[in-house]
C-alpha positions in Angstrom: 15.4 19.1 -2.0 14.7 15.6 -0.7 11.6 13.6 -2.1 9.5 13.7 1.0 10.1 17.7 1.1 9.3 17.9 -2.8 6.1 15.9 -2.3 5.0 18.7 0.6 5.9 21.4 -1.2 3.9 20.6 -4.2 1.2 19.3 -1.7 0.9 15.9 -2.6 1.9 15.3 1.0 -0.3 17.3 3.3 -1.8 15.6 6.5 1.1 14.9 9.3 0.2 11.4 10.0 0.7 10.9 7.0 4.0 12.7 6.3 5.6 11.9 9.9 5.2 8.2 8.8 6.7 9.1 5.3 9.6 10.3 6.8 9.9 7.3 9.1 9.3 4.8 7.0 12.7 4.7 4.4 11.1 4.0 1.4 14.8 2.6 0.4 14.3 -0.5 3.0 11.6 -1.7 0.6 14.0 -2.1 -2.6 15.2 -5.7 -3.8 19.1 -6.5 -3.8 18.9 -6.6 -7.6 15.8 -3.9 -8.1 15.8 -4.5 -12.1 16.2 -8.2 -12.1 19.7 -10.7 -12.2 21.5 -12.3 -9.7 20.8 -11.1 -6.0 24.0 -9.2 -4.4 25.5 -10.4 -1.9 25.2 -7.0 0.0 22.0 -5.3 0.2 23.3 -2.8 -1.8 22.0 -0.1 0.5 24.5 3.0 -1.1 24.1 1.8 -4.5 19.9 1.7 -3.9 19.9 5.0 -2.1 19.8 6.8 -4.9 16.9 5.0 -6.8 14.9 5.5 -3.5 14.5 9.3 -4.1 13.2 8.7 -7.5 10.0 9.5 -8.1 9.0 6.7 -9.8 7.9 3.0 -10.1 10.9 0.8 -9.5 10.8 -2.8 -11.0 10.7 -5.3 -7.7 10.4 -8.4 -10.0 7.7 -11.2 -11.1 6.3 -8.3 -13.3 5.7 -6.0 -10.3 6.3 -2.4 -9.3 6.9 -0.6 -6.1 4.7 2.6 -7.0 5.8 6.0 -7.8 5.9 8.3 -4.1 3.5 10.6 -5.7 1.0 8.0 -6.4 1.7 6.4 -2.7 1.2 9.7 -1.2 -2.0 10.5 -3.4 -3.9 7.5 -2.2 -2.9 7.8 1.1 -4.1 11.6 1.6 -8.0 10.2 -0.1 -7.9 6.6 2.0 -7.1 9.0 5.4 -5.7 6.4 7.6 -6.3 7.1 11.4 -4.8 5.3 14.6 -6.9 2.8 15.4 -8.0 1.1 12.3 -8.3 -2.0 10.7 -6.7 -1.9 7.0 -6.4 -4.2 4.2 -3.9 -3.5 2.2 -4.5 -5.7 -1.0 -1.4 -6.4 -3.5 0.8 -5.3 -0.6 4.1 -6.4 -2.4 7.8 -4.8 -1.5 5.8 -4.3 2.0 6.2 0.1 1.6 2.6 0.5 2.3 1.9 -1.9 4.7 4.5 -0.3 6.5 3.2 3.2 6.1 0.0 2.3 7.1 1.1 0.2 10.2 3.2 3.4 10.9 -0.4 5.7 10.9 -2.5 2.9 12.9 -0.9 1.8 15.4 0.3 5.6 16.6 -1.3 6.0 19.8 -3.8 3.3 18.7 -4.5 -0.6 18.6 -4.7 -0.9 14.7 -4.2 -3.8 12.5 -3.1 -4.0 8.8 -3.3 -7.3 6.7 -1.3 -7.5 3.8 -2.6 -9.7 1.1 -0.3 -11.0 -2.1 -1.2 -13.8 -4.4 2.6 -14.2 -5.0 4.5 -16.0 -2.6 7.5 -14.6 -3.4 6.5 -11.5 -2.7 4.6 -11.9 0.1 7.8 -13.0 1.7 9.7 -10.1 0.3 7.3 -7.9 1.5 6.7 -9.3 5.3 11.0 -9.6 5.6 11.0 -5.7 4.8 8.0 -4.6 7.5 9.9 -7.0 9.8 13.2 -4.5 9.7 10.6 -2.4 11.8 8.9 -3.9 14.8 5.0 -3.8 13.6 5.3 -7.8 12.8 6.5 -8.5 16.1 4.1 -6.5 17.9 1.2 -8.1 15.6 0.4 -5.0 14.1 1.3 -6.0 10.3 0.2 -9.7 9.0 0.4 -10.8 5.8 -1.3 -13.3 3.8 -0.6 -15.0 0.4 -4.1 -15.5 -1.6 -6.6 -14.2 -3.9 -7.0 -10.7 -3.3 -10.3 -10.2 -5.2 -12.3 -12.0 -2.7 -10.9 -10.0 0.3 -10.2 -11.2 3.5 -13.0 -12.8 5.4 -11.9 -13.5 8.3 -10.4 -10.3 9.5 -13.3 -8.7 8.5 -14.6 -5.7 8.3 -12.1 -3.5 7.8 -12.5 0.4 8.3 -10.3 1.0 5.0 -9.0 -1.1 2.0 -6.1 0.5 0.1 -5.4 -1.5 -3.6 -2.3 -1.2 -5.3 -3.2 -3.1 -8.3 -5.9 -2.3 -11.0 -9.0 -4.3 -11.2 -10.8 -4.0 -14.5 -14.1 -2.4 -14.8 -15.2 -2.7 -11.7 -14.8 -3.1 -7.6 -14.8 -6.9 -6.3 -17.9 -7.3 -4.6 -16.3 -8.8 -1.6 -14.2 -5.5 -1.0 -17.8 -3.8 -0.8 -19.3 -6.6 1.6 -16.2 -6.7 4.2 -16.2 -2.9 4.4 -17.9 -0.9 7.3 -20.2 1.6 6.6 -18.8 5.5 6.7 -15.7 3.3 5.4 -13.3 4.5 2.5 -11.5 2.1 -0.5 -8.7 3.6 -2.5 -8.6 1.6 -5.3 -7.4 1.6 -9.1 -9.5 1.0 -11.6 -8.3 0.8 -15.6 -6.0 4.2 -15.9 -8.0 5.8 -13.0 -8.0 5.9 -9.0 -11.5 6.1 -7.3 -12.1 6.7 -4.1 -15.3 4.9 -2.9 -17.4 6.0 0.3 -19.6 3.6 2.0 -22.4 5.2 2.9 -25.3 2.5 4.1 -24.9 -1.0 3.6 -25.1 -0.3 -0.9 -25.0 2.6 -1.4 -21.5 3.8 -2.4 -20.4 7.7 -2.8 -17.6 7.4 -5.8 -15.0 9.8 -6.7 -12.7 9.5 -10.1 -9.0 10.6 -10.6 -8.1 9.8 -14.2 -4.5 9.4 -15.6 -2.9 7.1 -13.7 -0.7 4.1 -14.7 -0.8 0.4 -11.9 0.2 -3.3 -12.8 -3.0 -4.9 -12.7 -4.7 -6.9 -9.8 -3.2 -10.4 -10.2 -5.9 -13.7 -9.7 -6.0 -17.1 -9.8 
């Protein structure tokens, strides 16, 4: 059974937006040349990567970062409910899978925008090359943007959802809360938990815990 069917099955997957742009979207086009560190390849190395691609797991894209585990992806995907249309900020947007994914959602049968934000520069690059094998760069769907992910993104502000693939300690960066419309949704992890917060009027936030989860942690300046 492939991944993306496993993840169905076991319902991890369940809204078709969001599975239709799973299955589009080859999470294998978001692996490194060298995925556990060395020497890039001169090939991509696209048979011997294909196989690490249907792991369900974090896989190592260098300077101490991950590309998350399917399951997780899928998870915070199915509470941040992406629609076409929106206006995402995807914050430690790294190898570029999610960015993708959610360009994939937005801008089907929509006008949508996601910014991807990455305090390395490395990375960022990494990450905008790999939506860039798709078109969503071109058509100025997808941007990304290498800075200080705790304090948002002003001026593409607000934003109808923020997904964050790093942990923040404790807490939720105020500026996340300030740059978020209201009836908006952030997917975000927080220590070994993923919350889902709600915006309901201007501060007051409806907040949901999943505990037992595992992220590199939000990187700042």
């Amino acid at each position: 059974m492939s991944l993306i069917a496993s993840l169905v099955e076991d319902e991890w997957l369940k809204t078709p937006r969001i599975i239709e742009a799973f299955k589009k979207i080859k999470r294998l086009d978001f692996l490194p040349a060298a995925p556990f560190g060395g020497e890039p390849r001169p090939l991509y190395g696209r048979e011997e990567n294909k196989n690490l691609a249907e792991l369900n797991e974090a896989l190592s894209i260098g300077h101490g970062q991950t590309i998350s585990q399917p399951l997780v992806v899928a998870f915070m995907l199915e509470l941040l409910q992406p629609e076409p249309g929106e206006k995402i900020l995807d914050i430690g947007s790294g190898s570029g899978w999610t960015t993708a994914l959610l360009s994939e959602i937005v801008s089907n049968k929509g006008n949508g925008k996601v910014i991807g934000i990455e305090i390395i520069p490395g990375l960022k690059d990494f990450g905008e090359k790999n939506v860039a094998k798709y078109d969503y760069v071109s058509r100025g769907i997808a941007k990304f943007i290498c800075a200080d992910a705790t304090e948002g993104y002003k001026s593409e502000a607000p934003y109808d959802k923020i997904l964050a693939s790093a942990s923040a300690r404790d807490e939720i960066p105020k500026a996340w809360k300030e740059q978020l419309k209201i009836k908006g949704r952030i997917v975000m992890p927080i220590n070994t938990s993923i919350w889902l917060f709600v915006k309901k009027e201007e501060n007051d936030f409806e907040k949901t815990e999943y505990p037992g989860f595992i992220f590199v942690p939000l990187v700042k300046k």
